[in-house]
N, C-alpha and C positions, 0 to 999 in steps of 0.2 A: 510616577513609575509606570514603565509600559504595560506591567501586566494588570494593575488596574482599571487602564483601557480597555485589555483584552475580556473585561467581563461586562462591560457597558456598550460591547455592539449593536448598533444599527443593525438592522434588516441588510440596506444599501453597505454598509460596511464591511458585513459579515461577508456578503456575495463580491465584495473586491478582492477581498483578503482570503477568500475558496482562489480564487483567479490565479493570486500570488503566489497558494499553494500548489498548485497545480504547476505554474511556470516553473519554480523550484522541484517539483517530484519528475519534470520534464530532462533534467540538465543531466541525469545518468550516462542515457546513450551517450552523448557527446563528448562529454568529462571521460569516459571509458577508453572514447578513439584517439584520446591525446596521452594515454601514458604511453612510456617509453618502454619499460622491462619486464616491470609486475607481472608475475603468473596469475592463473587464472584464480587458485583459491585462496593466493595471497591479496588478489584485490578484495574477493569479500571477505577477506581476515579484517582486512586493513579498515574498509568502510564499515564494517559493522562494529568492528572497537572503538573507531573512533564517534559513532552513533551513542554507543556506550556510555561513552567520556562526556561527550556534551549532555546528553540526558543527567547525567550524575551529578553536575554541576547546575542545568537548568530549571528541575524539578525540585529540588527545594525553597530554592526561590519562589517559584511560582507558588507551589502549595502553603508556603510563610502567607503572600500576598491572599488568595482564599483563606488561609483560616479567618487571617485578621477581619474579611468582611463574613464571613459567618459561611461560606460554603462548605467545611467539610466540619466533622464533628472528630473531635477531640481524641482518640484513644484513650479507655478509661484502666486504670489498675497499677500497678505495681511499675516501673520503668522495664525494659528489657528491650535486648536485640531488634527481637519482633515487633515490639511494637513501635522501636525505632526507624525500624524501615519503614512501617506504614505512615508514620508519621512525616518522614522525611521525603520519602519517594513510593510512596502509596504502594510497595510490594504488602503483595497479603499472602503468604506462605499458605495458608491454611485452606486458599478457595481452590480446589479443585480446576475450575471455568478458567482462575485467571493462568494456573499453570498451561493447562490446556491454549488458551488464547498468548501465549507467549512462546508458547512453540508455534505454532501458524506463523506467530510474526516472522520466528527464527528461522522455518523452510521459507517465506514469502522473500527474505531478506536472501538468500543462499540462494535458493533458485534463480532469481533474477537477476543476478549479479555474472553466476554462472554461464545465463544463457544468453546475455549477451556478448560472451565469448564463445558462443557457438556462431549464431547466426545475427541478422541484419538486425537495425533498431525498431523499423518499422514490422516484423514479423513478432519482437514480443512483446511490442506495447500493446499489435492488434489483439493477439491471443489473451494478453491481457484482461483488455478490454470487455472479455463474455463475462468476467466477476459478479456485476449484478444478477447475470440470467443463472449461473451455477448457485450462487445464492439463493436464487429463489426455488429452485430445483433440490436442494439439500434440506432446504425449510422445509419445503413439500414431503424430503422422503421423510425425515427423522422429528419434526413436532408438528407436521401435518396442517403445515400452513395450505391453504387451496392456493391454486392459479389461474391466473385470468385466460380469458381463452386468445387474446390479445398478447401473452408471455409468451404462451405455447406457440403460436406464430412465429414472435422476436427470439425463440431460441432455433425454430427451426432454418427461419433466416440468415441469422446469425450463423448457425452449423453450414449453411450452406455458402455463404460468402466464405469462411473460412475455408472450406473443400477447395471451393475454385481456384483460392489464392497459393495454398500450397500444390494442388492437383497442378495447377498450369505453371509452379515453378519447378516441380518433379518431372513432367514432362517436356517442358524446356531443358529440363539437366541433358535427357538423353539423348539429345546431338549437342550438346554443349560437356564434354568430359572435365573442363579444367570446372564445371560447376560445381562445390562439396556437398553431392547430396547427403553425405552423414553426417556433418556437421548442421545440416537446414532441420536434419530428422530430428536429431540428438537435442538442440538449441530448443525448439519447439515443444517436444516432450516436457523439457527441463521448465521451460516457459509456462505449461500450463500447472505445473503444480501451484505456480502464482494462485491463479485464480481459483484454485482449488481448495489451497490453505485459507484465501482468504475466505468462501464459501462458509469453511466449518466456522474460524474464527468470527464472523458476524452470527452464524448460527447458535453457535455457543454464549455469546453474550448478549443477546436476543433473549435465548430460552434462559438462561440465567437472572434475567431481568425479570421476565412473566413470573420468574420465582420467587422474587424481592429479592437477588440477588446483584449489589451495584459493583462494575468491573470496569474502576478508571481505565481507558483506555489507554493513554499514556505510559504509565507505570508497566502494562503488558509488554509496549515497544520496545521499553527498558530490557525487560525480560528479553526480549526475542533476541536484542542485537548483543546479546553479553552468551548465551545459547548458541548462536549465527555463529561468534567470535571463538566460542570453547572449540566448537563441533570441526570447524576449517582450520585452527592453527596447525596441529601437526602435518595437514596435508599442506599450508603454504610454506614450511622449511623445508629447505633455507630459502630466506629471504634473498630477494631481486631487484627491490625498485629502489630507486632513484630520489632525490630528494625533491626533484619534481614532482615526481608520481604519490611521493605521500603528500605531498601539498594539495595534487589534485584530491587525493583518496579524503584527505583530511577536510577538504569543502565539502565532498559527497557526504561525510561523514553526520555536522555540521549542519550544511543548507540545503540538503536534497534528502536528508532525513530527520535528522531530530528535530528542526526548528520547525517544519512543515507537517510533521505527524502532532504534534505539539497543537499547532495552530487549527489543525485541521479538526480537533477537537473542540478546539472554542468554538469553530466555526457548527458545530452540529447540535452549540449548544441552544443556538438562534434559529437557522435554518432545518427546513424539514429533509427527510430522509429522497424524497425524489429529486429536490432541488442541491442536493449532493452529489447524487449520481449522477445530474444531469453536467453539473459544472466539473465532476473530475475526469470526467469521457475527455475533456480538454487536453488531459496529459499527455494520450493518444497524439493528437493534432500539435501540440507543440515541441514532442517530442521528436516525432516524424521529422517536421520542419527544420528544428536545431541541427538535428543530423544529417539533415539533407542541407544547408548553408553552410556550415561550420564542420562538417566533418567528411564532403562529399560524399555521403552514402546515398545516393540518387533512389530512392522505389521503384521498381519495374511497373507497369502497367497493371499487373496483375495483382499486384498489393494493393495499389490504391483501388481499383477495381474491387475488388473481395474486401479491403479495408472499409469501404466506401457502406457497402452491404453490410455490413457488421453494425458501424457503428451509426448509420440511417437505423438499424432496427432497433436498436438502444433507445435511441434519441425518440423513436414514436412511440415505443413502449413507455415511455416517462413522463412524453407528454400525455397519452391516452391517457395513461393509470394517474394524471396528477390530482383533476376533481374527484375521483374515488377513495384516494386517500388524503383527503386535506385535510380528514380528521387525524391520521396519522400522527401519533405522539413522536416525539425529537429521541434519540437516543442518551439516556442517561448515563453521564460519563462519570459524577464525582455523587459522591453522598452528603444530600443535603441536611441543614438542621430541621429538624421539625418545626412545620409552621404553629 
């Protein structure tokens, strides 16, 4: 069975299949510029139910194949609801962190969807992209993690390659009128709540963790896109799309999210935490790319420019800090048995 596989990775294995997630979390832009009617909140209605659907069906499975080798422990007591769920799809009503880290997913999931119906693909993969540095920035205000003096650079870098790229396409608007500076502004804004949600939601299961508190990641994603899906149905009625457009919706749903948020978890349970960030900066670069071949959205000069700054200061930031933290424990996603 696959998911037996999935818990005997390689090192080498683990870093191909980050790769594969990443090509998979890549296919949004593109998959977005081929529907036909879909409204704007009917598309994240649509992909995050259908994120929903797959997770409901994928997670028991996978958690059956874990118990049976001894990774997660039993729910003990009487049968019921609740304990049903955690058993089946590892929801835990009662933690605080995970409520909390399933709404992250559900703005992360809404926003991005959103704001590529504002603006380009290349403007909110970039913005995207500062996730690690607002991360480490929110750890610093709220559990008082320190920062390297080497971070404080990579965010200032970062801030500043991002300035340029929107600065020099605001200023290209204003002898270019057919340009939609409120839809670049709007897109953007909506864009950075990405990285923002996602900020607290690593911070929260992070600081949950120092507490002995374990927060399957997974089961959280569950949560977000069924949240994502409650939150946008009445604003996507009436429905528009096409049976095309749920075909497309229904692969985003699928292969650009459940199976990759899924995977991407096994993946962190081999690999360490900088060799993560260093391989999903990729979604950036392949995302760009899809859209610019497959969807004609060409980057200005100015993206790639300011892109370019961004995610050079990621990639040095990750190399520098990698011998400093090689000690760095892996993020614990599932509750093991006691050894």
């Amino acid at each position: 069975m696959p998911f037996q596989a999935l818990n005997r990775l390689t090192h080498t294995q683990a870093v191909f299949l980050m790769l594969a997630v990443t090509l998979m979390w890549s296919i949004a832009g593109v998959v977005s510029r081929q529907l036909e009617s879909a409204a704007r909140f009917e598309v994240t209605f649509w992909r995050s139910a259908f994120t929903a659907l797959s997770l409901l069906i994928i997670l028991p499975l996978w958690r059956h194949v874990d118990r049976s080798q001894g990774h997660f422990v039993e729910p003990a007591g009487t049968p019921s609801l609740r304990m049903s769920l955690k058993r089946h799809w590892g929801l835990i009503p009662e933690s605080r962190a995970f409520w909390i880290s399933g709404i992250c997913w559900s703005v992360m999931f809404t926003a991005f969807m959103l704001a590529l119906t504002f603006t380009s693909v290349a403007n909110v993969l970039i913005i995207m992209s500062i996730g690690p540095l607002l991360t480490a920035l929110v750890a610093r205000v709220f559990i008082g993690q320190k920062l390297a003096a080497r971070t404080w650079l990579a965010i200032v870098a970062a801030g500043a390659g991002i300035a340029y790229m929107y600065g020099s396409q605001f200023v290209q608007a204003l002898s270019h009128p057919e340009i939609d500076t409120g839809g670049l502004l709007l897109g953007s804004l909506t864009a950075l709540c990405v990285p923002i949600a996602g900020a607290i939601n690593w911070t929260v299961v992070q600081r949950g963790q120092t507490h002995g508190e374990k927060i399957d990641l997974v089961p959280s994603v569950l949560l977000g896109a069924v949240i994502s899906s409650l939150f946008t149905l009445p604003l996507a009625m009436p429905f528009s799309a096409t049976r095309t457009d749920m075909a497309w919706l229904a692969m985003l749903g699928l292969v650009q999210l459940a199976i990759p948020c899924a995977l991407s978890v096994v993946c962190a349970r081999v690999l360490k935490a900088p060799e993560v960030s260093l391989l999903a900066l990729l979604e950036v670069i392949f995302g760009i790319l899809l859209a610019w071949i497959w969807a004609s959205e060409t980057p200005g000069d100015e993206v790639l420019l300011g892109g370019t700054l961004v995610i050079g200061a990621l990639v040095i930031n990750e190399l520098l800090g990698w011998r400093s933290r090689a000690g760095t424990p892996r993020i614990q996603t599932v509750d093991k048995q006691p050894q």
